[in-house]
C-alpha positions in Angstrom: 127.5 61.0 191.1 128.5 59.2 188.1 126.3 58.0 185.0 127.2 54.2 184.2 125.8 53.5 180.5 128.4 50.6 180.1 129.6 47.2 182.1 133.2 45.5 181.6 133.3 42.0 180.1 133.4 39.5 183.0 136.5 38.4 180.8 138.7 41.4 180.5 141.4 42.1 183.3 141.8 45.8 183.8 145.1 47.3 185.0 143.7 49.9 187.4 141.9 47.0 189.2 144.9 45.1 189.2 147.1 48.1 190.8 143.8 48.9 193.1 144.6 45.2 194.5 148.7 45.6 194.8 148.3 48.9 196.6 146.2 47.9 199.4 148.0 45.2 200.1 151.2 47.3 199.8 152.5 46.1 203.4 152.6 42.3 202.5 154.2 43.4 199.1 157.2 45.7 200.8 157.6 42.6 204.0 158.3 40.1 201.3 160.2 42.4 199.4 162.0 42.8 202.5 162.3 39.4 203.7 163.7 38.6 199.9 166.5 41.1 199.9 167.2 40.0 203.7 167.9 36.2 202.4 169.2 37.0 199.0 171.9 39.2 201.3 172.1 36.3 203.8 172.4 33.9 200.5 175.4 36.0 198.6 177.5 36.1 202.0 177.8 32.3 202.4 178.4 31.8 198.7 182.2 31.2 198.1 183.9 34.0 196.4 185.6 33.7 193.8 188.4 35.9 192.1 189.2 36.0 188.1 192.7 37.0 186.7 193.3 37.4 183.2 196.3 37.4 180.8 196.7 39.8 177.6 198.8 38.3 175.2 199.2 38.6 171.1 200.5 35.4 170.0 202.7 34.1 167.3 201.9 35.1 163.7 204.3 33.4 161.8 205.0 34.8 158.0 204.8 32.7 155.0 207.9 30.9 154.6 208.3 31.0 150.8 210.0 34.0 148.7 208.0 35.7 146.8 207.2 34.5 143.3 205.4 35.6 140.1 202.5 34.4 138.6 204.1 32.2 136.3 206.0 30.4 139.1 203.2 30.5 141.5 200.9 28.7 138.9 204.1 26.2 138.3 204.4 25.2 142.1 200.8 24.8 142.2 200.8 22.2 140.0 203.5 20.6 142.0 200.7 20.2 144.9 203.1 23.4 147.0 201.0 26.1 148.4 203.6 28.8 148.9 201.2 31.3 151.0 200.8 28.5 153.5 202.0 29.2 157.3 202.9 27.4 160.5 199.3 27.3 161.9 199.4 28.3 166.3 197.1 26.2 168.2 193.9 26.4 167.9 190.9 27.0 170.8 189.8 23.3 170.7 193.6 22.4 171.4 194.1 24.9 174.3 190.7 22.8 176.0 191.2 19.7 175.0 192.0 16.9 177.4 195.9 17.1 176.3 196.7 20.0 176.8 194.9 20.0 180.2 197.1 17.1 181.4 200.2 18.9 179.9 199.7 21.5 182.5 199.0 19.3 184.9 202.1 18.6 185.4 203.3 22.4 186.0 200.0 23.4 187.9 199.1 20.2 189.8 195.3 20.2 188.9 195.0 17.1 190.5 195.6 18.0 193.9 193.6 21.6 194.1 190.2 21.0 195.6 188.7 23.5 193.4 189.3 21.2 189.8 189.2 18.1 191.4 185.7 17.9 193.1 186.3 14.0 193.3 186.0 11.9 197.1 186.1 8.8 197.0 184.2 7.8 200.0 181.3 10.2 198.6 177.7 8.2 198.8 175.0 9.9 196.8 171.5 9.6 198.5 168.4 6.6 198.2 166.4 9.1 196.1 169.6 10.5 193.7 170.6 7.0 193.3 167.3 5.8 193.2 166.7 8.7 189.9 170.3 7.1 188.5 168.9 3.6 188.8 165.8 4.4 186.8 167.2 6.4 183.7 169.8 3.5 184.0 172.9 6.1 184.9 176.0 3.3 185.4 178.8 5.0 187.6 182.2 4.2 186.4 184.3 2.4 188.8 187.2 3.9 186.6 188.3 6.1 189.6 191.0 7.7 187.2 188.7 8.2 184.2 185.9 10.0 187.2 188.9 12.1 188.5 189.9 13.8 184.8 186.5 13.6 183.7 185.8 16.1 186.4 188.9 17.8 186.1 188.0 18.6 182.5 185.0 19.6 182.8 185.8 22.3 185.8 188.8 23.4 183.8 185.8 24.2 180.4 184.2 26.1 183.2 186.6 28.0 184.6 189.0 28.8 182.0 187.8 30.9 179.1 189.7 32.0 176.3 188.9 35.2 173.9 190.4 36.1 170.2 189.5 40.0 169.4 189.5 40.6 165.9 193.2 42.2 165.9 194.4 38.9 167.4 195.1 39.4 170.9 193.6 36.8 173.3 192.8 36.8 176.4 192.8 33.8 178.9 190.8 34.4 182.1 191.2 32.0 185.4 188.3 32.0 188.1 189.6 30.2 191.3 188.4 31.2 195.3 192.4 31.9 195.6 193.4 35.5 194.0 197.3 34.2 193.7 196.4 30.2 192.4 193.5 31.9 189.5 196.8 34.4 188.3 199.3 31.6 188.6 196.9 29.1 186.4 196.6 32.1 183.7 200.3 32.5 183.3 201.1 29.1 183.4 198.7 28.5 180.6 199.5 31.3 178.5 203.6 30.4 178.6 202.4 26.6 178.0 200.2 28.5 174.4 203.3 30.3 173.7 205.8 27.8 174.1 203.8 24.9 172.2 203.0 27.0 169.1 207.0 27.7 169.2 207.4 24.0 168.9 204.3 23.4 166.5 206.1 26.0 164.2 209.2 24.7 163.9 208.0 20.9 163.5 205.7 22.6 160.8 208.9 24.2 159.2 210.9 20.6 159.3 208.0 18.8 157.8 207.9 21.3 155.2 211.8 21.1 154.6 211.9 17.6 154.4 207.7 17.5 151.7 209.8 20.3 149.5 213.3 17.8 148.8 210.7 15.0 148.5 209.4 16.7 145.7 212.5 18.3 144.6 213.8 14.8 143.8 210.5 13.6 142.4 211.0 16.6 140.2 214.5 15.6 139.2 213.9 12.2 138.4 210.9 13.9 136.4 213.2 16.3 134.5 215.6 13.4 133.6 212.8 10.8 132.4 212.0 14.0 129.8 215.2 14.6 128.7 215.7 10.3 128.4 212.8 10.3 126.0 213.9 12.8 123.7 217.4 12.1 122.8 215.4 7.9 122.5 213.2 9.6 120.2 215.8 12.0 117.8 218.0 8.8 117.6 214.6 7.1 116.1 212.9 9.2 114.2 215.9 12.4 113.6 216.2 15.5 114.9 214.3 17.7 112.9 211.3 16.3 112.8 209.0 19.9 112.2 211.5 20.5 109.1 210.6 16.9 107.7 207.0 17.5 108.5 207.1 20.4 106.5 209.0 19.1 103.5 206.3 16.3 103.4 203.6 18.6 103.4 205.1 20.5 100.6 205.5 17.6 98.4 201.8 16.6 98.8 200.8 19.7 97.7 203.1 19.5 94.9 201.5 16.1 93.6 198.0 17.2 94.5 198.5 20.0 91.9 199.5 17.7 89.3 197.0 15.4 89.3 194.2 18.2 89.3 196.3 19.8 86.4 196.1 16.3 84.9 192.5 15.8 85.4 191.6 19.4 83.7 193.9 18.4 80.7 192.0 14.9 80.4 188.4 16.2 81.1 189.0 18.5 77.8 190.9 15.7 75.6 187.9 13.2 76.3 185.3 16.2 75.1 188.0 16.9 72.1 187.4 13.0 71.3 184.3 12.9 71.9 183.2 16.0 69.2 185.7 14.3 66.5 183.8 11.3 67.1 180.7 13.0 65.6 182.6 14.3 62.9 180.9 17.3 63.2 184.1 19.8 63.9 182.9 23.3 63.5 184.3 26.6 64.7 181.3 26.6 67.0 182.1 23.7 68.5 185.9 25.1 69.1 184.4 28.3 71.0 181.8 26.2 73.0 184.4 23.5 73.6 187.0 26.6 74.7 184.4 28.2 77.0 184.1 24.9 78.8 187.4 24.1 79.1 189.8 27.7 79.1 192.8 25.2 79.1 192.3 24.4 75.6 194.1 27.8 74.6 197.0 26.8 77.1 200.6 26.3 76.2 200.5 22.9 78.2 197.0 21.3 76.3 198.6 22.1 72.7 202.1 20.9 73.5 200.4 17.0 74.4 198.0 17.0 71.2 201.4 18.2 69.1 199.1 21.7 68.2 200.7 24.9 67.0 200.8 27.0 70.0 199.9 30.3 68.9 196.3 30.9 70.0 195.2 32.3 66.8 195.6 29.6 65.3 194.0 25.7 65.8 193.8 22.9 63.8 191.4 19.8 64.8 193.7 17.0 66.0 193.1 12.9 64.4 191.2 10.3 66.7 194.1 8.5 66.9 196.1 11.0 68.7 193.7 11.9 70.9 193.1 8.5 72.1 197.1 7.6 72.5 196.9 11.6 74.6 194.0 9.9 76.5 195.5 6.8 77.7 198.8 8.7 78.6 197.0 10.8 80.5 194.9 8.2 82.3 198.7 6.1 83.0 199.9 9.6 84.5 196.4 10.0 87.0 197.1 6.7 88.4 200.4 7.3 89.1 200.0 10.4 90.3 196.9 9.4 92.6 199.7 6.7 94.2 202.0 8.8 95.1 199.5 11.2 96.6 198.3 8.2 98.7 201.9 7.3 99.7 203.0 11.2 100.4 199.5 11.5 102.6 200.7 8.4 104.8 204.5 10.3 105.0 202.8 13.4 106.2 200.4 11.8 108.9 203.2 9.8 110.1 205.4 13.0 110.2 202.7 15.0 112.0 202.0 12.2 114.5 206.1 12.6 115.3 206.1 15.6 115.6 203.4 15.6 118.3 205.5 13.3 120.3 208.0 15.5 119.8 206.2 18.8 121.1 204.8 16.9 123.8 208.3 15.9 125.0 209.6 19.3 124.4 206.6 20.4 126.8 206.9 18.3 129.3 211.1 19.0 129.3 210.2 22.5 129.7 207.8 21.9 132.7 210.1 19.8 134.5 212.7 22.5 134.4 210.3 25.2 135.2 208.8 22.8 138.4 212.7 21.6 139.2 214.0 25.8 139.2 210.8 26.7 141.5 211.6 23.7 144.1 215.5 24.6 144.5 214.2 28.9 145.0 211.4 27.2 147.7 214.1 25.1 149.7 216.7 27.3 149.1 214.1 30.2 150.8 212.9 27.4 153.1 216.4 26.7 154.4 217.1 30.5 155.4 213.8 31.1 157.0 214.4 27.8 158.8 217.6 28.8 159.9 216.3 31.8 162.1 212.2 31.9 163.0 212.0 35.5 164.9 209.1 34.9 168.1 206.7 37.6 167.5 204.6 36.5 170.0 203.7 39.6 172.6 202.2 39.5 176.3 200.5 42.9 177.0 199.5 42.0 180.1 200.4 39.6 183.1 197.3 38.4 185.3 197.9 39.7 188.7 196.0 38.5 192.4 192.5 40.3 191.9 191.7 42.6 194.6 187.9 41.9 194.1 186.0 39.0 194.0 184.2 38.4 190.5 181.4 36.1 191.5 179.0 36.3 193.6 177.9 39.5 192.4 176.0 40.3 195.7 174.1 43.4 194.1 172.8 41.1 191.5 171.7 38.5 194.0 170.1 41.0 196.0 168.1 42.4 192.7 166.8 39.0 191.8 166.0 38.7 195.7 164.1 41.8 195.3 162.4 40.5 192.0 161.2 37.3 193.4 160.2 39.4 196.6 158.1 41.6 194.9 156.7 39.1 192.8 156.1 36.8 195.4 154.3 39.4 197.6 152.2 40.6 194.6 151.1 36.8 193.8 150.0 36.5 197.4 148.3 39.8 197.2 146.5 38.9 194.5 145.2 35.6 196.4 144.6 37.2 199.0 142.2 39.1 196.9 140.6 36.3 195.3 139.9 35.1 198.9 138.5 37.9 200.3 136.3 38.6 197.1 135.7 42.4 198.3 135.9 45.4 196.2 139.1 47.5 196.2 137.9 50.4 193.9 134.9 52.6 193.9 135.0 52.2 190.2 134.3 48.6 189.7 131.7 48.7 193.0 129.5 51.3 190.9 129.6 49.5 187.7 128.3 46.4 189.9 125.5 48.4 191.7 124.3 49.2 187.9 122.6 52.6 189.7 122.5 56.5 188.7 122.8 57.6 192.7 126.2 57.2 193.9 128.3 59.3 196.8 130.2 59.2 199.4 128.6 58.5 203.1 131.8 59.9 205.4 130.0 63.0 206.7 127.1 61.0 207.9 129.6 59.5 210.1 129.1 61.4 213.0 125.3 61.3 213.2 123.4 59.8 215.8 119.9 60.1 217.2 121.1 62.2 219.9 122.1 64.8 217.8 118.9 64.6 215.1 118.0 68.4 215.9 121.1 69.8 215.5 121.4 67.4 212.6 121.3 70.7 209.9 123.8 72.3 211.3 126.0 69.3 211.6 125.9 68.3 207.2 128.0 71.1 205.5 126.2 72.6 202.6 128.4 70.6 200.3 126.8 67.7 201.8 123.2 68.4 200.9 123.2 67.5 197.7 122.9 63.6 198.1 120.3 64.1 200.5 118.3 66.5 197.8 118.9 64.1 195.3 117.9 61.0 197.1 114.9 63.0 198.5 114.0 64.1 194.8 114.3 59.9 193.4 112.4 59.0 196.6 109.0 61.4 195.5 109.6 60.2 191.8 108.9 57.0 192.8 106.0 57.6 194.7 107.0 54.5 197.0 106.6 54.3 200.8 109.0 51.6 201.7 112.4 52.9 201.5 114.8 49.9 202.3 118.5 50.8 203.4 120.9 48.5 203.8 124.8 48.3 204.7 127.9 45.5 203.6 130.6 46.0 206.1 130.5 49.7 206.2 131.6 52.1 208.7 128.3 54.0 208.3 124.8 52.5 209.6 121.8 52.2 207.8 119.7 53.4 210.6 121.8 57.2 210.5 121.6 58.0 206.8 117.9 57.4 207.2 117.6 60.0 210.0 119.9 62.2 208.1 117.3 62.0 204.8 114.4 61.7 207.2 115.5 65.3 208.6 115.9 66.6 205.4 112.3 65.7 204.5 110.9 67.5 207.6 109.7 70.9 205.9 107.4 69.3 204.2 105.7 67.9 207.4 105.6 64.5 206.1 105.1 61.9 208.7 107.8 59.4 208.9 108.9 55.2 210.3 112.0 54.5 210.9 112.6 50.5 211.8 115.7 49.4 212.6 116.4 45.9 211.8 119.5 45.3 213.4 118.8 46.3 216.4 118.3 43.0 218.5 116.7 44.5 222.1 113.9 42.8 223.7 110.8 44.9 224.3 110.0 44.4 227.8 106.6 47.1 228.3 104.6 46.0 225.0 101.2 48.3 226.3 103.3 51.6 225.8 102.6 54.1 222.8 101.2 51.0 220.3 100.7 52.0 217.1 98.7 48.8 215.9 98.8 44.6 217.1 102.6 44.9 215.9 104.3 47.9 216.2 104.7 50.1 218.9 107.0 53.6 219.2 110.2 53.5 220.9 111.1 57.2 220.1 109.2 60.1 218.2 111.2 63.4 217.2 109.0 65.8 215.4 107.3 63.8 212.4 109.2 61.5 212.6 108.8 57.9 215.1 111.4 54.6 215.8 109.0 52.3 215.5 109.5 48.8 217.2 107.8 45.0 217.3 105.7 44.0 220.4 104.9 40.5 222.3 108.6 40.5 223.4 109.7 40.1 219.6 112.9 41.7 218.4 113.1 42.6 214.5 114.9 40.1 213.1 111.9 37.5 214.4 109.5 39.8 213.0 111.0 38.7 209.3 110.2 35.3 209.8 106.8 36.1 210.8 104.0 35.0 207.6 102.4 38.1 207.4 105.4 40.8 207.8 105.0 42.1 204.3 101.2 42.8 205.3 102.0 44.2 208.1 104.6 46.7 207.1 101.8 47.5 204.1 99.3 48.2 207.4 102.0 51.1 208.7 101.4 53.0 205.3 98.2 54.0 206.2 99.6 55.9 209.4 102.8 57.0 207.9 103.7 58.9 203.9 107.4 56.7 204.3 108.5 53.8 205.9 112.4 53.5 206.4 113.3 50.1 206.7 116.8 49.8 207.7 119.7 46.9 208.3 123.1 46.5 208.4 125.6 43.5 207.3 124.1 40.0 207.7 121.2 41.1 208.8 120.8 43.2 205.3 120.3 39.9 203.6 117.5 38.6 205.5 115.0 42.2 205.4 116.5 41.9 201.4 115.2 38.1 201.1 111.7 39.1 202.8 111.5 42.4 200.7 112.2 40.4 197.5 110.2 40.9 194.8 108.5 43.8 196.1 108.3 47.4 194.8 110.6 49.2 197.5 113.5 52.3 197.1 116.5 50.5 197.9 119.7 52.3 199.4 123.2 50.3 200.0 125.8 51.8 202.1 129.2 50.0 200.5 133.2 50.8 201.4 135.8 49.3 199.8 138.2 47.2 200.6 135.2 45.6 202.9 132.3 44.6 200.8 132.5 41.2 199.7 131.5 41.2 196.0 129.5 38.4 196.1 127.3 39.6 198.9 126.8 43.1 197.0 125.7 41.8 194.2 123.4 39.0 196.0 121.7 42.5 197.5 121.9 43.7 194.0 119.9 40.6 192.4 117.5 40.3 195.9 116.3 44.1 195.8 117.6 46.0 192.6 119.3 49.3 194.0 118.5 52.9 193.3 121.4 54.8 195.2 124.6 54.4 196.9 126.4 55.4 199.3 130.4 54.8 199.7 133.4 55.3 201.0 
């Protein structure tokens, strides 16, 4: 017995439902499994085989084809536009697929005339719905035969022909053809074609560098002598010491530029000397202030002009007439001096601007020599590695006939066989399901009954009438306790009508109400049993009548098979207006009234019962109850126990 306090959602899939489904159909789910492994066998044997060789083969490195230089050098050939790292380059992936190569080979392999590349035929008509498809997405078919031919050619060769690079540089080229020795002849073929045209692509490399490198030699020559050209044009114009003339220039501006500010100091102090005498107010006062102003009043140089003693000690204020004649000689001197200043200045710029011209020249002398050295060390190192290019190139490996075909991989066909088998049988298994709408777990047919009685009904099995005294002896005592329970829900309920009723079950309705109506006998209780399905005409209608309806069939202690008169079966008695009064008329003569039916017939005694205060009982099994008719019975007479198996 099991307590259900909880129902799924309608919405929610569960699992164990879903395996409850897939195991009892388990024998559609292995015979398609079967049948898929059977054609996916059948399927990989008339598939054409097809055998891969493969070729292992490190090729060419070729070294960098310059001498080593220094920094210096390297920086100097840079700025030539010569990359002396550079190598010969091999070809390249793209090149090995491309459409040139591929006609390249043709010639050694004959492409063209093996079935397996060319797929072309000209007589070839494509069907009214394939042409019909190419019509509508406006597909044009070239009438090119050529172009159609190595069109196809190319694109079995992309297909069939695959080329690997590990990361230490050895490749791999692998052939698929259905002929073992043509699929290790292609390989071969195509890895001597690699090897000898990055042979060829190396040396052409090596010439066109030969011949870039004395192309630039010369440029650089021609470069070199332009340099030296300008120089000896500019030493015959301007001399050949043009930093030394700069510098003299430079030193004579200096020289003037001292004079004059020596003049200027000496003039500043005669024109304040003048300008005290003109106030004839010549003090020793005025000597110290005039010294403090101007320190080059005790100087040598300012007493020698004015004619004054030169011992400091001693001074002596010089006539206005002196001053102004040491004035205007002064002011004579400043000009002069300022002109020559102006006309030195001019020298020097003019000097300095030379002798940018002539660093520049010097520079780009130096550079030319510098480019012109590197260029005759990169041909001359060019030359010797030209002379002798050693073939590094390696083949590990030639591709041999395979022994075994690559493709079809018949276990994998027969996997995926098995796959879609499997899935295939469990799809159908599942609508199967859906059509049959039964139950196919005990689980999800309790949750649906929404009742606190549930067992199993297999050793009621075996009962019949015949065997209702014996009936005690025949339920083990494990057995009894669905019987004691039902018997105990029965009294609780204090109703008479106890309906039982049966969905495509092995057990009938009419045996597990003997089996409870046995059980009930110690208590000397008098008990009907009608049995609904039960379709035989009653021919003697005066014998044993219990009232204008019923009469007894059979009567086994307290309890009596009751029966309908007037030559009516049971079923007619449901349709009859008064059959709920009727049955209400037997509960004066009897304590319970067993009202019993099986399949279809359960739905009509449920549709009459309906809305009426009864003890209902369902006999279920699964994988045979149709869901929706166990919950019609359900939503017709609520239940209060079941019975499974």
């Amino acid at each position: 017995m099991s307590l259900n306090l909880h129902e799924k959602s309608e919405n929610e899939i569960d699992i164990r439902e879903v395996l409850n489904v897939l195991w009892a159909h388990k024998i559609i789910i292995i015979f398609t499994s079967i049948l898929s492994i059977f054609l996916a066998s059948i399927y990989a044997q008339s598939l054409d085989k097809k055998f891969t060789s493969e070729t292992i083969f490190k090729p060419r490195k070729d070294k960098n084809s310059t001498l080593p230089f220094g920094n210096e050098f390297g920086q100097i050939a840079a700025l030539s536009g010569i990359n002396i790292n550079k190598g010969s380059p091999g070809l390249t992936k793209e090149e090995i697929n491309g459409r040139i190569f591929i006609q390249k080979i043709d010639a050694l392999i004959d492409l063209r005339n093996d079935s397996y590349f060319n797929k072309y035929k000209p007589g070839l008509i494509d069907p009214i719905w394939k042409s019909s498809i190419k019509n509508l997405i406006g597909w044009q078919k070239s009438s090119n035969k050529e172009e159609i031919i190595w069109q196809g050619i190319v694109k079995e060769y992309s297909e069939n022909v695959n080329l690997k690079k590990t990361i230490d540089g050895i490749m791999k080229v692998s052939v698929t053809h259905t002929n073992a020795k043509r699929a290790s002849d292609i390989s071969n073929i195509i890895v001597d074609t690699i090897l000898s045209d990055t042979k060829d692509k190396i040396a052409k490399a090596q010439a066109d560098q030969l011949d870039y490198l004395s192309n630039i030699l010369l440029d650089a020559q021609l470069d070199l002598e332009k340099a030296q050209s300008k120089l000896k044009n500019f030493s015959i114009a301007n001399g050949a010491l043009p930093i030394e003339t700069f510098a003299l220039g430079s030193l004579r501006l200096e020289a003037l530029r001292e004079q004059l500010k020596r003049t200027l100091e000496i003039h500043n102090a005669a024109f304040q000397l003048l300008f005290l005498l003109e106030k004839n107010e010549t003090t020793d006062l005025d000597y110290l202030t005039l010294r403090k102003n101007f320190p080059i009043v005790d100087q040598v140089e300012f007493r020698r002009v004015l004619g004054q003693s030169e011992i400091i000690s001693s001074w002596a204020w010089p006539s206005k007439v002196s001053v102004n004649a040491v004035l205007e000689t002064l002011e004579e001197r400043r000009d002069r001096l300022q002109s020559q200043i102006d006309e030195s200045q001019l020298n020097a710029e003019k000097f300095g601007s030379n002798l940018n011209v002539f660093a520049k020249l010097e520079r780009d002398i130096k550079v030319a020599e510098a480019t012109y050295e590197v260029l005759i060390e990169q041909v001359k190192a060019q030359s010797m590695l030209a002379g002798y290019s050693p073939d590094n190139s390696e083949i590990y490996e030639y591709a041999a006939p395979a022994i075994k075909p690559s493709s079809p991989n018949a276990i994998l066909i027969i996997i995926i066989g098995f796959c879609l088998g499997l899935f295939f049988g469990c799809a159908l298994a599942l609508i199967i399901s859906i059509n049959r709408g039964v139950f196919y777990s005990k689980k999800l047919m309790i949750i649906e009954s929404r009742t606190y009685l549930d067992y199993r009904y297999k050793p009621f099995i075996s009962i019949n009438s015949e065997k209702f005294k014996k009936l005690r002896n025949l339920l083990p005592n494990k057995f009894t306790n669905a019987l004691r329970d039902m018997t105990v829900e029965i009294h609780k309920s204090e109703l008479q009508k106890v309906v039982i009723s049966s969905s495509n079950s092995k057990m009938f309705s009419h045996k597990v109400a003997i089996s409870i109506a046995k059980y009930m006998q110690p208590d000397n209780i008098k008990i009907a049993v009608i049995n609904f399905s039960k379709v035989t005409k009653k021919l003697n209608t005066d014998e044993n009548p219990v009232d204008e309806i019923f009469c007894i069939m059979k009567e086994i202690e307290n309890v009596t098979f009751l029966a309908p008169k007037n030559n009516l079966n049971e079923l007619e008695l449901l349709s009859q207006r008064n059959f709920i009064k009727n049955v209400d008329n037997l509960e004066t003569k009897y304590d319970i009234i067993f009202l019993c039916a099986d399949n279809h017939h359960s739905i009509s005694l449920l549709r009459a019962l309906e809305g009426h205060k009864v003890f209902h009982i369902t006999l279920a099994k699964v994988k045979h109850t149709k869901s929706n008719t166990f919950i019609l019975m359900r939503n017709l007479v609520p239940f209060q126990g079941l019975l499974y198996e």
